[in-house]
ZATITI-540087 format. One line per 8 residues: number of its first residue (from 0); their letters; for each residue x, y, z of C-alpha. Coordinates in steps of 0.25 Angstrom, whole numbers. Each point is the difference from the previous one (the first is absolute). Layout:
% residues N
NUM> a> X,Y,Z | ...
% end
This chain:
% residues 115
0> xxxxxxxx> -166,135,-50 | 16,1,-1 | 6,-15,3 | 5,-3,12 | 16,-3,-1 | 6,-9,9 | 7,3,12 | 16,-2,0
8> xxxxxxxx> -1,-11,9 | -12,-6,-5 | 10,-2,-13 | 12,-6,8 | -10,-12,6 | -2,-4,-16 | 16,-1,-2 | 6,-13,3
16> xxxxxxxx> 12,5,6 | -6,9,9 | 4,-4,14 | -14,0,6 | -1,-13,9 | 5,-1,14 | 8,-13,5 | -12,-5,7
24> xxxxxxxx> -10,5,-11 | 9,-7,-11 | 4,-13,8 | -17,-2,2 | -1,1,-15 | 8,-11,-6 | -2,-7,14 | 13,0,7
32> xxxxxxxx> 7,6,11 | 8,12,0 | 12,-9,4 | -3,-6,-12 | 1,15,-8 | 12,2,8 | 8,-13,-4 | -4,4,-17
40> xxxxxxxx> 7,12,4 | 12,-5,4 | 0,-11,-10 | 0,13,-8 | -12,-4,-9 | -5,12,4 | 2,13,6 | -10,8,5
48> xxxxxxxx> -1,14,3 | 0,9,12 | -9,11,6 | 2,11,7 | 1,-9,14 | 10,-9,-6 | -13,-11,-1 | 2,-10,-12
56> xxxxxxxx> -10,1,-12 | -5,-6,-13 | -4,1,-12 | -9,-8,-6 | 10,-6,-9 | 9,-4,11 | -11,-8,6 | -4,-8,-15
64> xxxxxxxx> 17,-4,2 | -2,-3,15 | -13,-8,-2 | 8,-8,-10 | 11,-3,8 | -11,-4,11 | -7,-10,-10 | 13,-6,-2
72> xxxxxxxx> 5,-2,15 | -16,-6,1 | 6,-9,-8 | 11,-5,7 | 11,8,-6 | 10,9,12 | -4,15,-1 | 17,2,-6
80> xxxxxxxx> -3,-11,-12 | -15,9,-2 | 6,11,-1 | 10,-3,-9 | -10,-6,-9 | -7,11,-2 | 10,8,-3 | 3,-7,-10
88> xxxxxxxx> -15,-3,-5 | 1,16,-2 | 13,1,-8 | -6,-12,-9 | -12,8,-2 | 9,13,-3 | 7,-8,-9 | -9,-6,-9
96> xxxxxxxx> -7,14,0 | 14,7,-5 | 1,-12,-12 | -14,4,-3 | 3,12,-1 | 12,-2,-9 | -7,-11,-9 | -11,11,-4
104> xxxxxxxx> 11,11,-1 | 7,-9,-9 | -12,-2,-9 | -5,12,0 | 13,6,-6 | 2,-12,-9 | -14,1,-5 | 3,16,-3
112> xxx> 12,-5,-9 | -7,-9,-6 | -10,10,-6
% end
């Protein structure tokens, strides 16, 4: 029995930057309102993309970034101070990723000399 391959857009619903969710769908998902969507998106923590209609939509990475920002104005802090600190969580992360990659680089070339 030949395998059953899946659909394009079966596929695009597994990507994480596929813009899949509505406003209303992704502001119910990480429990906010779309105002709430809309003020990330001025605060440019993120930008989400547009369908055919010109209706705003998101990916499920802009929604783990959003529901972030969301935890953290919970948590007293004003959506522009949120987003800034997200932002800046993810160019920590990004960094200590690149010096990662550096050190092993470094010791991977060091260690072929060394042979």
């Amino acid at each position: 029995m030949p395998q059953e391959t899946p659909s394009p857009a079966a596929d695009r619903f597994d990507d994480d930057d596929y813009p899949a969710y509505t406003m209303g769908r992704a502001a119910e998902m990480i429990g906010a309102t779309p105002g709430f969507l809309r003020a990330v998106g001025e605060a440019r923590l993120i930008t989400p993309l547009r369908s055919e209609g010109g209706h705003r939509r998101y990916s499920r990475y802009q929604l783990r970034i959003a529901a972030r920002a969301r935890e953290l104005v919970d948590g007293g802090a004003p959506i522009e101070a949120a987003c800034r600190i997200v932002i800046l969580e993810d160019q920590l992360e990004e960094a200590l990723r690149l010096n990662e990659e550096l050190r092993r680089s470094t010791a991977d070339s060091s260690g072929a000399t060394d042979s």
